[in-house]
Structures are given as C-alpha cells and as structure tokens.
MDTraj code that builds the backbone (N, CA, C; nanometers):
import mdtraj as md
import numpy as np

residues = "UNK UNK UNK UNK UNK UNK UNK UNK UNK UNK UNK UNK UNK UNK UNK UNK UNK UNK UNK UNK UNK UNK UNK UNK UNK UNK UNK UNK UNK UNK UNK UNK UNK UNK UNK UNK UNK UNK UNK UNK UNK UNK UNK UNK UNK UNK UNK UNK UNK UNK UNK UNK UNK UNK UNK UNK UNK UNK UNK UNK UNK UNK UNK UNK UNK UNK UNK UNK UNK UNK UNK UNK UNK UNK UNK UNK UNK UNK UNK UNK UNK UNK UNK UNK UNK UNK UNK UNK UNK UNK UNK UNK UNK UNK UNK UNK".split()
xyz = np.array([
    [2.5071, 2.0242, 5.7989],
    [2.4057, 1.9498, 5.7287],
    [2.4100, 1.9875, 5.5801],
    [2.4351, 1.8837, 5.4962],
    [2.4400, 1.9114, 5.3493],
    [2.2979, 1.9846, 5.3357],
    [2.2477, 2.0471, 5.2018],
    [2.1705, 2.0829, 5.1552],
    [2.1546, 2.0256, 5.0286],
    [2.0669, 1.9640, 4.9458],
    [2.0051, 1.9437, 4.8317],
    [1.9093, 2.0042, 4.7937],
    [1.9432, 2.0372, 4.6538],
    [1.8211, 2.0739, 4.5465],
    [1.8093, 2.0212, 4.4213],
    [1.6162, 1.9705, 4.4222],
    [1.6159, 1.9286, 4.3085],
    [1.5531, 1.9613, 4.2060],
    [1.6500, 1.9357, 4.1141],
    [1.6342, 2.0155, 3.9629],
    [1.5660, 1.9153, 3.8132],
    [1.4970, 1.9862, 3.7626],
    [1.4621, 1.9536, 3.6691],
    [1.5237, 1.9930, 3.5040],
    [1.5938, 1.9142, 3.4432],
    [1.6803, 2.0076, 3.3613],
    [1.7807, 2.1139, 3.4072],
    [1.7690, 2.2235, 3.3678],
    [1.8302, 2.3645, 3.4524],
    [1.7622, 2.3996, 3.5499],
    [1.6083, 2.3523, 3.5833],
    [1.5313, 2.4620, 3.7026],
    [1.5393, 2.3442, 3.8253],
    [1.5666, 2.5065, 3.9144],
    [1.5923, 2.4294, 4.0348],
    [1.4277, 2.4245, 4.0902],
    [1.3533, 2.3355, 4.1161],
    [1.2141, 2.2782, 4.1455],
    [1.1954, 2.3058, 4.3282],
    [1.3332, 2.3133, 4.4055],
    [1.3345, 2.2906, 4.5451],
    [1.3914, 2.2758, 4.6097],
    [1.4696, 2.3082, 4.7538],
    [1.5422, 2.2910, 4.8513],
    [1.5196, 2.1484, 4.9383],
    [1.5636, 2.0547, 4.9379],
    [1.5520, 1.9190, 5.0103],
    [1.6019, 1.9127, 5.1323],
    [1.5378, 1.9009, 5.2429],
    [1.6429, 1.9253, 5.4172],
    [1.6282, 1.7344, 5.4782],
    [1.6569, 1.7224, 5.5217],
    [1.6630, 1.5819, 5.6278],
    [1.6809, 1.4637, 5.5216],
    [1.7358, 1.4671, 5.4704],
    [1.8037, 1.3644, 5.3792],
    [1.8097, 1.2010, 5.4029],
    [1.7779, 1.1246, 5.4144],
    [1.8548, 1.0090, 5.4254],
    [1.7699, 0.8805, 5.3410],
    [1.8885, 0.7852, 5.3690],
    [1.8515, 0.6278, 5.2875],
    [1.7731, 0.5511, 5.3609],
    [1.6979, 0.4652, 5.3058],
    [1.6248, 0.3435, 5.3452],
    [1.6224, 0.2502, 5.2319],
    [1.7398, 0.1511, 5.2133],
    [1.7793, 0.0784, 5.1393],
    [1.8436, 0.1239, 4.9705],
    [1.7829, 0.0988, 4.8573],
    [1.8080, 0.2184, 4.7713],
    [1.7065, 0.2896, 4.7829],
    [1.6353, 0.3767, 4.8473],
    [1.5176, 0.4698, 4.8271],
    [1.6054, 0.5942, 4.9068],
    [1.6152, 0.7013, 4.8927],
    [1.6570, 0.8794, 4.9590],
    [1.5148, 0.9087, 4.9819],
    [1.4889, 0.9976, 5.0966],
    [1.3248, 1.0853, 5.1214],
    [1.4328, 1.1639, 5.1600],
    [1.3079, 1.2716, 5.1942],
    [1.3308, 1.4069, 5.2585],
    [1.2119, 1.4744, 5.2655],
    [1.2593, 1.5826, 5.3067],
    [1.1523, 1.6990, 5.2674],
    [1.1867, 1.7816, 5.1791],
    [1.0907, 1.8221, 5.0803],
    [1.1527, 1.9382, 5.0239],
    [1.0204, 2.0440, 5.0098],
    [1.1167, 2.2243, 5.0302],
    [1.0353, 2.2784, 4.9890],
    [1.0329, 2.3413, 4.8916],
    [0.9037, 2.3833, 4.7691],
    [0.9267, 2.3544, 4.6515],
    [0.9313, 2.5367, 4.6448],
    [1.0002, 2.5553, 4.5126],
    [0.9830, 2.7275, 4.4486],
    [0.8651, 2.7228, 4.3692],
    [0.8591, 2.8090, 4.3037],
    [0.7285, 2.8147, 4.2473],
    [0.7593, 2.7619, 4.0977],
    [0.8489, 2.7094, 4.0823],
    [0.8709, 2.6141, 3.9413],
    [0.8027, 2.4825, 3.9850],
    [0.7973, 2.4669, 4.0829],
    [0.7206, 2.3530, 4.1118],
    [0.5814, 2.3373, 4.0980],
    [0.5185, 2.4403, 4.0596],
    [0.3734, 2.4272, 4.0681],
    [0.3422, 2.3621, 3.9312],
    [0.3968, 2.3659, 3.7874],
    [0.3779, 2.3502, 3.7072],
    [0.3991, 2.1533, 3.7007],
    [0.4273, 2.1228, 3.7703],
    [0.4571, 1.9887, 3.8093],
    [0.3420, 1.9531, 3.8960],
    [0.2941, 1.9984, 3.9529],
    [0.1912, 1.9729, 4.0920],
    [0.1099, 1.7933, 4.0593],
    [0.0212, 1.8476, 3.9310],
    [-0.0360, 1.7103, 3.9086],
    [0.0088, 1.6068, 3.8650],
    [0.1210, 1.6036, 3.7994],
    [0.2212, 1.5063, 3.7428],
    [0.2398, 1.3982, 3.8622],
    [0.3351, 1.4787, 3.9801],
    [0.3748, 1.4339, 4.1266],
    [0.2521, 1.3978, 4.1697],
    [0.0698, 1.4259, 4.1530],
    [-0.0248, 1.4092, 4.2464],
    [-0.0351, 1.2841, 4.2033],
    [-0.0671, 1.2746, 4.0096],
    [-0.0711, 1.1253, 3.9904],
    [0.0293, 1.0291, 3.9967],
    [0.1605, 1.0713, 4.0387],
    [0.2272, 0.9658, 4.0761],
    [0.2227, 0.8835, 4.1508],
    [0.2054, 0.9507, 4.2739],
    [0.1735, 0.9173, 4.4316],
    [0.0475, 0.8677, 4.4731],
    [-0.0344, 0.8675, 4.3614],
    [-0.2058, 0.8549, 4.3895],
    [-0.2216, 0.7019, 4.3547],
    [-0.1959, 0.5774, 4.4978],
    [-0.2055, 0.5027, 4.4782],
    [-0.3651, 0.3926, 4.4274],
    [-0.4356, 0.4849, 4.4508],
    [-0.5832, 0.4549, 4.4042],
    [-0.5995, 0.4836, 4.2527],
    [-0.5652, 0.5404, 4.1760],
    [-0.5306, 0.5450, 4.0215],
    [-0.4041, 0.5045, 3.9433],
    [-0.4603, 0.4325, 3.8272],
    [-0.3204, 0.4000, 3.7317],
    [-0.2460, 0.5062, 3.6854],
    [-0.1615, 0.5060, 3.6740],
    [-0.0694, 0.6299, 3.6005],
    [-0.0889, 0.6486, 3.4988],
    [-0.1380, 0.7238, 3.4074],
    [-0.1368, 0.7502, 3.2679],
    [0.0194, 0.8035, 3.2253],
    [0.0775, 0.7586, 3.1533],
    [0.2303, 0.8589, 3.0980],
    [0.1792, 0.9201, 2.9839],
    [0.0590, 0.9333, 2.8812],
    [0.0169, 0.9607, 2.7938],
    [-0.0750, 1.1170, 2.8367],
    [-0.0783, 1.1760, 2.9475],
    [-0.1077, 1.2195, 2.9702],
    [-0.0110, 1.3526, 3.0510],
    [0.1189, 1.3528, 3.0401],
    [0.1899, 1.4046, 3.0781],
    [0.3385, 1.4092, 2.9652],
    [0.3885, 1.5152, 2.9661],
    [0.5003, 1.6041, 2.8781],
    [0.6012, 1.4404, 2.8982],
    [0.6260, 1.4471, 2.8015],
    [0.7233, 1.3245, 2.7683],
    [0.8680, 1.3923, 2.8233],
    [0.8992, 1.4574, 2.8177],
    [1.0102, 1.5062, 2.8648],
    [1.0222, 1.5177, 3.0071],
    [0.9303, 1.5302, 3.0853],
    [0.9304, 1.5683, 3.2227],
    [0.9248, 1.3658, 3.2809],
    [0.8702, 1.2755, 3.1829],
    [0.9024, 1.1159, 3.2768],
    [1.0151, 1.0682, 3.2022],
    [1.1277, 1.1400, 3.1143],
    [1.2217, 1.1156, 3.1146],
    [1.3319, 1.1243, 3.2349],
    [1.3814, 1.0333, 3.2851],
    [1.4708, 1.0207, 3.4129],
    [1.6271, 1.0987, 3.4162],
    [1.6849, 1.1022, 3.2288],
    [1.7936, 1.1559, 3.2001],
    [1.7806, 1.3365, 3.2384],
    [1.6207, 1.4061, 3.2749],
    [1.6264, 1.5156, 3.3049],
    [1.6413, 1.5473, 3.4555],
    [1.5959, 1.4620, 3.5305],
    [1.5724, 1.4962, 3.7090],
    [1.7498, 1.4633, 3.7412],
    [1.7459, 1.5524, 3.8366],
    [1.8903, 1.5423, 3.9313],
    [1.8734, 1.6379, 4.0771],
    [2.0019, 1.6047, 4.1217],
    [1.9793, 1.6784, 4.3027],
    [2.1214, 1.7247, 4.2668],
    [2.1128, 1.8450, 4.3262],
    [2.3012, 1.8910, 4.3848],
    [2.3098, 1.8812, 4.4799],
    [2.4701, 1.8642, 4.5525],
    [2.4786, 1.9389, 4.6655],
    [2.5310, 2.0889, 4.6724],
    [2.5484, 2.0724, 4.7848],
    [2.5658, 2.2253, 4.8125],
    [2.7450, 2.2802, 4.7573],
    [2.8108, 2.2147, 4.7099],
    [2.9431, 2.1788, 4.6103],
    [2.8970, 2.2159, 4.4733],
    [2.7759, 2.1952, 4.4552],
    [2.7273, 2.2159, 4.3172],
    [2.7764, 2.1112, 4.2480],
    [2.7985, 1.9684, 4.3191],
    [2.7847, 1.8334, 4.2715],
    [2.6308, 1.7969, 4.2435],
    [2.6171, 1.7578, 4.0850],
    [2.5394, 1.6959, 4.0470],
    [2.5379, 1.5609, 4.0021],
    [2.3652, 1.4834, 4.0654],
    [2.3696, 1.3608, 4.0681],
    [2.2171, 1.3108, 4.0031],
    [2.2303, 1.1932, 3.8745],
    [2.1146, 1.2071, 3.8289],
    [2.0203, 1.0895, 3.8963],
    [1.8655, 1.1200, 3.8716],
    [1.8052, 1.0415, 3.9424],
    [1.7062, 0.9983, 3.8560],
    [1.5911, 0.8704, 3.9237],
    [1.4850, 0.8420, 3.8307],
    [1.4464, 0.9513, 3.8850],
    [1.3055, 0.9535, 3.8276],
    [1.1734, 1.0518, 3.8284],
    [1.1455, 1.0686, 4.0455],
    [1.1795, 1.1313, 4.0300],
    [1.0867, 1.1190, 4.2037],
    [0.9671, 1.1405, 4.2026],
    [0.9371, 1.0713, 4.3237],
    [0.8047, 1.0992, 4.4078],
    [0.7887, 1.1890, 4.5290],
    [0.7260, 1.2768, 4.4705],
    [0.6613, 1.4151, 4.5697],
    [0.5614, 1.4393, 4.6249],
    [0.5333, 1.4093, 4.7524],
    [0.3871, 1.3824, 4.7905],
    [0.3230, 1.5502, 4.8293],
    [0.1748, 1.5492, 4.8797],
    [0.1542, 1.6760, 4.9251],
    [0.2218, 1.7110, 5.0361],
    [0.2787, 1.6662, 5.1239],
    [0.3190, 1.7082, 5.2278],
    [0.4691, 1.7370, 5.2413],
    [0.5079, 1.7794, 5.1219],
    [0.6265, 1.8004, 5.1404],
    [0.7153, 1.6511, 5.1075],
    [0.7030, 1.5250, 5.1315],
    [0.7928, 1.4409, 5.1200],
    [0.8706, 1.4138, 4.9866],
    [0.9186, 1.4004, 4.9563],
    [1.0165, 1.3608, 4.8564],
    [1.0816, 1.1913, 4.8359],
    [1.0364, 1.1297, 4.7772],
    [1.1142, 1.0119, 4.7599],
    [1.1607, 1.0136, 4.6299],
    [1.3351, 0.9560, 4.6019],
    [1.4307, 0.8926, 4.5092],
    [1.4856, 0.8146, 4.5240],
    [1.5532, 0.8009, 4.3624],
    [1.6242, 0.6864, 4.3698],
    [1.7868, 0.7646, 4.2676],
    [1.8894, 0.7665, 4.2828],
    [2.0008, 0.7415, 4.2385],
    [2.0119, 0.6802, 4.0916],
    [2.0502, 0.7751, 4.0027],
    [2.0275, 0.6714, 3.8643],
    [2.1548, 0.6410, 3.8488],
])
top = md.Topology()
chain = top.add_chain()
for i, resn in enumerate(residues, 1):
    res = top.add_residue(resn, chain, resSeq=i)
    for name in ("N", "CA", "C"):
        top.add_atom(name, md.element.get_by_symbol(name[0]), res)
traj = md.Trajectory(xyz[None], top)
C-alpha cells in the first residue's frame, strides 16, 4: 500500500492511508502532525458548508495552490489545489 504525505511548502502537515479516486476528486484519511494544528481553522472554514469563505481572513500564502503537494513514498512529488480536511480525519483533493 503506497503511503502519502501532505505537505505544505517544506512541512510535512500528515500521513494520508486509503487513498483513492472518485472521478477527479482523491480522499483519504489523513493523520495530521502537529504542523497541522496551525491550519485547523483555515480547513474548518473550508469545509463549513453553512458559512461563506472569507480568503481575506486567512495567510495569502497558505490559499495559494502552487504551495500544497502529496509525496509518495519514492519521494515523488505531486502538486495539488488547496485540499479539504474535515474533522474527522478525511481529506479531499484535487491534482493540479
């Protein structure tokens, strides 16, 4: 079973297990390191389909898409839009 992790810039944010496609969309699970906490609300208002997204309210650099990517376990890197990280662990992307 491959392994993915996804990274933000240089930091690795998380280990991704059960991988797969549903059309262009990737989920999984991932579980996050503690670089991830600094992200927590970013990912809450993403996913928070009862509120609009503010982008004015979050580090311009972090909803840039040219920073998010996944490796594999090759230490092949692949860049992605912004994912969506729910509380429960889920992970949804997309392939940029």
């Amino acid at each position: 079973m491959i392994t993915l992790k996804l990274y933000f810039l240089d930091e690795c944010l998380g280990e991704i297990k059960d991988a797969s496609s549903e059309g262009m969309w990737m989920n999984g699970k991932i579980t996050p390191t503690e670089n991830m906490e600094k992200f927590k609300e970013l990912f809450a208002a993403l996913v928070d389909e009862e509120n609009e997204f503010q982008e004015e309210d979050y580090n311009e650099e972090w909803l840039d898409d040219e920073n998010w990517s996944i490796t594999e376990d090759d230490g092949k890197k692949r860049g992605i839009d912004l994912p969506a990280v729910y509380p429960d662990g889920e992970i949804n992307w997309r392939w940029s």
